[in-house]
TIBA-255746 format. One line per field, with one value per residue (C-alpha): residue in three letters; x negated, y, z negated. Coordinates in pm, 1 decimal. Layout:
# residues N
r <- (ALA|...)
east <- (X|...)
north <- (Y|...)
up <- (Z|...)
//
This chain:
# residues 210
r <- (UNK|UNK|UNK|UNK|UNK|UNK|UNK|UNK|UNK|UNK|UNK|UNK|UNK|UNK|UNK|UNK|UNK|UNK|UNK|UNK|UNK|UNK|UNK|UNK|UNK|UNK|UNK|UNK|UNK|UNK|UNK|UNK|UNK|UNK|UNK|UNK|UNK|UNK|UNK|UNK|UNK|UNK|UNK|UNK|UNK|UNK|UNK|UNK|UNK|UNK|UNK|UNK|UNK|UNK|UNK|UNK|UNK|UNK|UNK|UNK|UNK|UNK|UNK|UNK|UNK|UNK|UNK|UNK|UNK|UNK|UNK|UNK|UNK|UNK|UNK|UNK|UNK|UNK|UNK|UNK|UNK|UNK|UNK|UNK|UNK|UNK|UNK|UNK|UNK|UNK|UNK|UNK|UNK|UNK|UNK|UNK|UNK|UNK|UNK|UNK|UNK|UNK|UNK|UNK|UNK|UNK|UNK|UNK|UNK|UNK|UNK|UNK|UNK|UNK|UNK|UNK|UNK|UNK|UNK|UNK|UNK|UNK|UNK|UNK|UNK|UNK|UNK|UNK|UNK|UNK|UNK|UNK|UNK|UNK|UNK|UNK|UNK|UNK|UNK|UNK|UNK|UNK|UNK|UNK|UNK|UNK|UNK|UNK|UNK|UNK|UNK|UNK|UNK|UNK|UNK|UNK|UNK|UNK|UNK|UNK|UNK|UNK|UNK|UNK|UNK|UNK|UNK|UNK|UNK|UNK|UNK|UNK|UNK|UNK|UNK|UNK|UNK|UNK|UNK|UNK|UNK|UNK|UNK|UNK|UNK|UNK|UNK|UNK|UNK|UNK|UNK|UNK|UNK|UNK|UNK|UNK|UNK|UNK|UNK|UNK|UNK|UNK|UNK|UNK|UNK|UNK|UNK|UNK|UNK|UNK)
east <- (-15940.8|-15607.3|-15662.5|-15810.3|-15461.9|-15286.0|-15527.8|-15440.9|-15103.9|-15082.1|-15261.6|-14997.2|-14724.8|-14898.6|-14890.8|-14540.9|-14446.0|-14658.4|-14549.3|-14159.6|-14229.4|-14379.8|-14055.2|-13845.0|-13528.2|-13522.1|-13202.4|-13048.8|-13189.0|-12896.7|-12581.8|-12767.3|-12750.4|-12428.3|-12244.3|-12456.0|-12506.6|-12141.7|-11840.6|-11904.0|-11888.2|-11508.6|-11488.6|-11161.8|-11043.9|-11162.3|-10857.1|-11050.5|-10858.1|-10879.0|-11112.6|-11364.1|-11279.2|-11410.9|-11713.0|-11791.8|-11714.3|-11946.6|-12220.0|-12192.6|-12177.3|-12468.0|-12689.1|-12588.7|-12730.7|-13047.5|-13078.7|-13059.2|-13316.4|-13532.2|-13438.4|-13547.2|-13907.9|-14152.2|-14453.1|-14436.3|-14585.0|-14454.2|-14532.6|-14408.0|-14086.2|-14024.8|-14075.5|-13866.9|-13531.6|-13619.4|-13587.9|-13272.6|-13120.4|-13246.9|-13073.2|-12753.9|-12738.2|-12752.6|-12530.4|-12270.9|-12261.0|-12243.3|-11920.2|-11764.6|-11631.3|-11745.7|-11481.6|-11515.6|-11852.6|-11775.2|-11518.2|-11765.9|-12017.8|-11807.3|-11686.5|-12037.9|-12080.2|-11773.9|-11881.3|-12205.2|-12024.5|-11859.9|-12177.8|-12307.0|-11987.8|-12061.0|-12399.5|-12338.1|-12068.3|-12334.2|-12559.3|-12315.5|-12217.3|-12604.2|-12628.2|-12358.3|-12460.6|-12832.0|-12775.9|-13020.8|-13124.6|-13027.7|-13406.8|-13381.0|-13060.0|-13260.3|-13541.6|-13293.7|-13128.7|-13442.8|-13552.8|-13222.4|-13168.4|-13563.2|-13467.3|-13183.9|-13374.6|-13641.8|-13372.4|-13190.9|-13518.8|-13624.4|-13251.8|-13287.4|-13634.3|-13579.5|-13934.7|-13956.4|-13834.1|-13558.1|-13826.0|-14051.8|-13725.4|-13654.2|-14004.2|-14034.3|-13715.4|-13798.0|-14088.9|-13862.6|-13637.6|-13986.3|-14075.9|-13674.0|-13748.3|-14089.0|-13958.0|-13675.3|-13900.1|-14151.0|-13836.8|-13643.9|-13782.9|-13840.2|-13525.5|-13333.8|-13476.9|-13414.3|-13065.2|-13044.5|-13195.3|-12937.3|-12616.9|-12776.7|-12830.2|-12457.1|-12309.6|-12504.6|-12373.4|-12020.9|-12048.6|-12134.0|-11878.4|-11611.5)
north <- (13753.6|13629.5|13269.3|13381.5|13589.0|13210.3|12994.3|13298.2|13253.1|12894.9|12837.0|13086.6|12883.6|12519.1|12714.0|12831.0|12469.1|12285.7|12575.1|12413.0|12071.9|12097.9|12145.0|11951.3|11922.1|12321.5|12358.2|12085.6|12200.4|12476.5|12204.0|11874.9|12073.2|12184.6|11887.2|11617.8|11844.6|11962.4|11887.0|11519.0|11465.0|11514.6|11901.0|11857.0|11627.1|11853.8|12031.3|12343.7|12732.4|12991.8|13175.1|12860.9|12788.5|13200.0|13120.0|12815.1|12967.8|13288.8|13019.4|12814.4|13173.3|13287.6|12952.0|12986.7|13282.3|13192.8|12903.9|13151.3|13380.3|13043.7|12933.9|13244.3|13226.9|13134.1|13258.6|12970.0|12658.2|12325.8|12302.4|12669.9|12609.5|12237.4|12462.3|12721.6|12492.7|12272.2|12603.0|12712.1|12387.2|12378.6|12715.8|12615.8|12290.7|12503.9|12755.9|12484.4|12333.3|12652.6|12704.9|12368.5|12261.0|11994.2|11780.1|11846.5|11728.5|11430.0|11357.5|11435.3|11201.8|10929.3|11001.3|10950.4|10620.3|10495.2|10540.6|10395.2|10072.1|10053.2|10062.1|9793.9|9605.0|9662.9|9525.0|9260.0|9145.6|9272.5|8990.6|8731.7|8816.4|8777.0|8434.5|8302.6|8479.6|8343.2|8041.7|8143.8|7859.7|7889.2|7964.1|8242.4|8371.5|8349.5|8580.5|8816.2|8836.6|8904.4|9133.4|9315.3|9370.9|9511.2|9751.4|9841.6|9875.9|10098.8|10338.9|10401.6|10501.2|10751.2|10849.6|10936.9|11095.1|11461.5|11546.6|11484.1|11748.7|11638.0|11602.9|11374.9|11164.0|11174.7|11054.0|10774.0|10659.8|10646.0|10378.3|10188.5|10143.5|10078.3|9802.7|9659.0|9589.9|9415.5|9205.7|9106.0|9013.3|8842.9|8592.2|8546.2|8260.1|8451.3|8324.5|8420.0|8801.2|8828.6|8739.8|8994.6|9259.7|9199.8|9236.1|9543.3|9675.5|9545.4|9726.8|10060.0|10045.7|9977.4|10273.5|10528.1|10382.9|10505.3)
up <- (-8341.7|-8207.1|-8299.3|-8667.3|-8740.8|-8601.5|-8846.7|-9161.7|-9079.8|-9056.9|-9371.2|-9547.8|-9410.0|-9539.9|-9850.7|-9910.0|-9848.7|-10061.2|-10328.2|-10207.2|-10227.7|-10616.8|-10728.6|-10544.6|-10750.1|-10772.0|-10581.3|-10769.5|-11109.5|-11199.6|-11113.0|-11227.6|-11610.4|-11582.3|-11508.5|-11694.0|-12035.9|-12104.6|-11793.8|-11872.4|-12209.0|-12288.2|-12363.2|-12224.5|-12489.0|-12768.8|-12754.7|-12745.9|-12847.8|-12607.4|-12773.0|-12737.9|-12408.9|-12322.9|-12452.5|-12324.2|-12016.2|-12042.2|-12176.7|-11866.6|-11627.1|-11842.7|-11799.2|-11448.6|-11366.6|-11580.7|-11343.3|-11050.8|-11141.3|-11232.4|-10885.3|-10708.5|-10887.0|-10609.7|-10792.1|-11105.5|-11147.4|-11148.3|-11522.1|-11631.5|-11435.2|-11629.6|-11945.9|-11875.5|-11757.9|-12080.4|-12285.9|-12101.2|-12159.7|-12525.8|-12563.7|-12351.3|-12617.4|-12966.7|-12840.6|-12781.8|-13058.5|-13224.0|-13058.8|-13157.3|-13475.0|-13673.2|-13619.2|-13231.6|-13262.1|-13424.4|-13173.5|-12877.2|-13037.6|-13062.4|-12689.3|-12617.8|-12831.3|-12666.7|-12269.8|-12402.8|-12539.6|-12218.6|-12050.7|-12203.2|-12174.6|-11794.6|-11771.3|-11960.0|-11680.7|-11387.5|-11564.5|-11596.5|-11209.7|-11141.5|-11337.3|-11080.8|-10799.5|-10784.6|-10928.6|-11248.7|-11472.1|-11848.4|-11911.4|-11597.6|-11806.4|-12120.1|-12000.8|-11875.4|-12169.8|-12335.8|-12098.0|-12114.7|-12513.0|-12502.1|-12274.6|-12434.2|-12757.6|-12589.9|-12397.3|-12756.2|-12912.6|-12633.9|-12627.7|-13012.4|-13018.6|-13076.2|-13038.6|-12648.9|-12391.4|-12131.6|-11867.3|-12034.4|-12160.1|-11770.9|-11676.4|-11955.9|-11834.9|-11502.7|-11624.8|-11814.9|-11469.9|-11332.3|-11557.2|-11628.7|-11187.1|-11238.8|-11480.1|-11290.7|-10972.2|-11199.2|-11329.9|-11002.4|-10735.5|-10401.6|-10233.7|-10561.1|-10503.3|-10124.0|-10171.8|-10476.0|-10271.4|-9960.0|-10231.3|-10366.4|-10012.3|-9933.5|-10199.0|-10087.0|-9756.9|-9885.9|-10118.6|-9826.2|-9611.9|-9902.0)
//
């Protein structure tokens, strides 16, 4: 009897955990929407009244607690928990904008066009650093180049298609990264690659030593 109780118990226990590890960003879920979808997109350079900046706050205290309660739901499926934080995020989004004016949205969408410019600005000196770095021929830089603009194309598409959820933008993505990395291996020599992989790992080192 003793070691049937141990085997019920055990398989309870295998259970809870697997129930755990189907969600694993839950914990992160509540400040990974907070911060990306509004604190870093230049609210604080809309010049906002002090009636706005209220409600903003009372929308971020009431998506927080949203997130809580989300957080604290053991009993839900992977699939019914995606849902539910893409329709608290769709709901956190519309009540935004609701708050801002238009010409505080046009000033926070060309915010955003601007730190995308400059992201592109960047990895178009990350591949020019590359091109020295490995020692890429001009048809190497070519396919790169190639490579790079299709990708580019691809991630301003999904970016712009308002008929996909936030999680299956955040998957697709995640194959695009996917591919953008076969690519690269498939036009790099071995040697080339090795040596690209040691920087990368350099540069992760350095950044955890700061």
């Amino acid at each position: 009897m003793k070691r049937f109780i141990a085997g019920v118990c055990a398989v309870a226990l295998i259970a809870t955990v697997a129930q755990a590890q189907e969600i694993p960003d839950r914990k992160r879920g509540r400040e990974d929407m907070i911060t990306r979808e509004h604190r870093g997109e230049g609210l604080d350079q809309l010049n906002l009244s002090e009636e706005q900046k209220e409600k903003v706050k009372s929308l971020r205290e009431e998506t927080r607690k949203q997130m809580e309660e989300l957080k604290k739901d053991d009993n839900i499926t992977v699939k019914d928990w995606r849902e539910k934080r893409e329709a608290i995020r769709k709901d956190q989004r519309e009540k935004m904008q609701s708050i801002l004016t238009n010409d505080q949205k046009a000033q926070l969408e060309k915010s955003r066009m601007e730190r995308r410019a400059q992201a592109e600005e960047h990895a178009k000196a990350r591949v020019e650093k590359m091109k020295q770095d490995l020692n890429l021929s001009e048809e190497q830089s070519a396919k790169l180049q190639k490579s790079r603009d299709e990708l580019h194309q691809k991630m301003q598409a999904l970016r712009e298609n308002q008929s996909l959820s936030d999680e299956a933008k955040k998957e697709q993505m995640k194959e695009l990264m996917k591919q953008r990395k076969e690519n690269l291996r498939s036009i790099l020599t071995d040697e080339q690659w090795k040596k690209l992989q040691e920087e990368t790992q350099r540069r992760h080192s350095k950044s955890k030593k700061v």
